[in-house]
Structures are given as C-alpha cells and as structure tokens.
N, C-alpha and C positions, 0 to 999 in steps of 0.2 A: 463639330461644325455642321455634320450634316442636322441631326434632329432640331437646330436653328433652323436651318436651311427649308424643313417642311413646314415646322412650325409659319415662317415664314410662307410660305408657299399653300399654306393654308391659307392664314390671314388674308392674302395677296387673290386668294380664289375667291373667299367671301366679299372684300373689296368690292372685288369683279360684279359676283353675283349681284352685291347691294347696288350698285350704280348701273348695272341693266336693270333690273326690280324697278329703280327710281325714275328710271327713261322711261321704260313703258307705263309707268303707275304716273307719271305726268302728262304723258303724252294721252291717256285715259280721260283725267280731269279736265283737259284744254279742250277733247274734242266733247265733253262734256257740256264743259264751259259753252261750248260754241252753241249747242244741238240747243242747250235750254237758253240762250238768249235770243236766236233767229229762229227758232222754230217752236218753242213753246214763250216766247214773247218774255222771258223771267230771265233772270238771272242768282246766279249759287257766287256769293259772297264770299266767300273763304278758296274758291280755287286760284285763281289767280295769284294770292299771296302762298300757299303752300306748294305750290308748283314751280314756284323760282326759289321755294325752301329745298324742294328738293333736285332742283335744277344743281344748286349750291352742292350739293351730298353727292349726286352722280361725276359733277366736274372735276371734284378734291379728290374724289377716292377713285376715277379714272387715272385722272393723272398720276398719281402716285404708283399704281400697278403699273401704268405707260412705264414709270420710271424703275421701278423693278426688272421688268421686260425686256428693258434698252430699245423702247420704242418712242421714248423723247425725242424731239427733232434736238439735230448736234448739225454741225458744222464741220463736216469730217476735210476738206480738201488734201489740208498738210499731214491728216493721217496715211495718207496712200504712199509718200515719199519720206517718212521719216522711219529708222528700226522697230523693231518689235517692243522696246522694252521704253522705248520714246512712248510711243503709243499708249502702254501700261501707264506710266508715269502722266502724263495727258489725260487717261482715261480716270484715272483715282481724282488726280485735282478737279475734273470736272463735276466726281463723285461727291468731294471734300465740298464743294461751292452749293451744288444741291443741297445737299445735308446741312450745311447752312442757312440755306434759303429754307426748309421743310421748318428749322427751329425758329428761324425769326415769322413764319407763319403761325407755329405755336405760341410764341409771345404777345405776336401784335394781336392775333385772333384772340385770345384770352381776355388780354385788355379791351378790346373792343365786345366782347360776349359780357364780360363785366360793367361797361358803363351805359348796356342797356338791358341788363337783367331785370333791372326794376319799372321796365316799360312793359307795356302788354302791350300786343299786334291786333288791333282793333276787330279782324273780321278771324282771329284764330281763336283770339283769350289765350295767347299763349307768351311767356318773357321772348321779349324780344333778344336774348342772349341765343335763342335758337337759331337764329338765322346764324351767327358767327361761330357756329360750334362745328360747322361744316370744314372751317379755315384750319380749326384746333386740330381736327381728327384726320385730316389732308398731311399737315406739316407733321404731326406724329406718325404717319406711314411712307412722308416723302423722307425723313430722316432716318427713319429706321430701313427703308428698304437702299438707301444709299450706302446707309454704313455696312448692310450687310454685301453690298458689292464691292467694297471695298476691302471689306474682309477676305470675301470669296476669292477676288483678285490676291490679294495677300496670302492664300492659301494655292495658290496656283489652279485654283476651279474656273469654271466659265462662269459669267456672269451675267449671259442672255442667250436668247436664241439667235440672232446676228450682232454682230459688232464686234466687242472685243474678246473674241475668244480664242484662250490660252494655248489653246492645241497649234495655232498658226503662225507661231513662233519662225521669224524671217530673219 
C-alpha cells in the first residue's frame, strides 16, 4: 500500500507542478496578448485559444490533487455529531460518488475528444480533440486518487492532511 501511496503522491506532485507551470505559462500569454494588442497595435492569434487550452489542464489536474488532499469543498455539518466510524462510512461513500464522477469524466471526455479529432482549431493547427483531453486526464486522476482514499481509509491510514483522519477515532 504504501509504494502505491508514493507512487501516487508522486503523480499527485507532478499534477500540482503541471497546473501551476499552466497558470503562470497562461497568465504569460494573456499579458502578452495584451502588451502586443494596446501597445504595439498587433495582435498574436493563437494565444487566446491556447490559454483557455490550458486553462482546461491547470483546472482538471488541480482539482483532482484538491481531491487527493481532502481539500474539495464537502459539506461537513452532520459530521461533527455523528461517531467515528458514521463519519468513515460517509467519508468513503462520498469517496465512491467522486470516483464515479472522475469515470464518467473519463467517458464523456473521450467521446467528446473523439467527435472532434477530426476538426482543426483554426489559429493552433491543432485536432480539436486537445481541448477535451484535459476532461480525460482530470477524470483519470480524480478516480484514481479517490479509490486510493478509499483504500487508505480501508487500510486504517489517513487520507489527508485535515478531515478525516483515522487517528481521531471518538
């Protein structure tokens, strides 16, 4: 469990790194964007479209680390009043529901990266399946970092740095 666990926690670091990389490498282009349209009177045709491409990459692979972390917003109230193992059971099913949602982002993303692979993004030259491969690569990391809390949980580990952890057993 644990050499998942790094593995995991690797991946989950890269994630990270790729979606800040993606923030500031857009946030570059836009003020690009800007400098060469008001101030040198021109404009650069491909930022705009690649910058909400990887808008898409930092959003999917944040969230997903979010949800690693146990830093998804929850709805904790009835947590504080009900036992320890209420709570466990609570906290998996909401695990089990993620993890569904991660696959059915995998699927629809798929289908949708498919029925426009055979289009090009006019100012990239690039298939327009790019844009939805962001969704594919999200739901493959929001599923897999669900199951592995679910597992961890299962294992009597901690499964973030606050929320539900195992040690505070009431």
């Amino acid at each position: 469990m644990m050499k998942i666990a790094v593995l995991t926690g690797l991946i989950g670091r890269a994630a990270l790194w790729t979606a800040g990389t993606g923030l500031v490498l857009m946030t570059v282009l836009i003020a690009a964007q800007v400098f060469w349209r008001y101030v040198l009177n021109d404009s650069i045709s491909w930022t705009e479209p690649a910058s909400v491409m990887i808008m898409g990459w930092f959003i999917f692979l944040g969230a997903a680390v979010g949800i690693r972390e146990g830093y998804h917003l929850s709805f904790d109230v009835l947590l504080y009043v009900i036992p320890h193992k209420g709570k466990m059971f609570l906290y998996s099913l909401s695990d089990l529901v993620v993890t569904c949602f991660g696959i059915g982002m995998i699927w629809f993303g798929w289908q949708l990266a498919e029925k426009t692979a055979g289009n090009t993004l006019p100012s990239l030259g690039i298939s327009g399946a790019f844009d939805f491969i962001p969704i594919v690569a999200g739901g493959v990391l929001v599923a897999l970092f669900s199951v592995e809390r679910i597992a961890r949980r299962a294992a009597g580990l901690p499964t973030a740095r606050f929320g539900d952890d195992n040690s505070e057993a009431t």
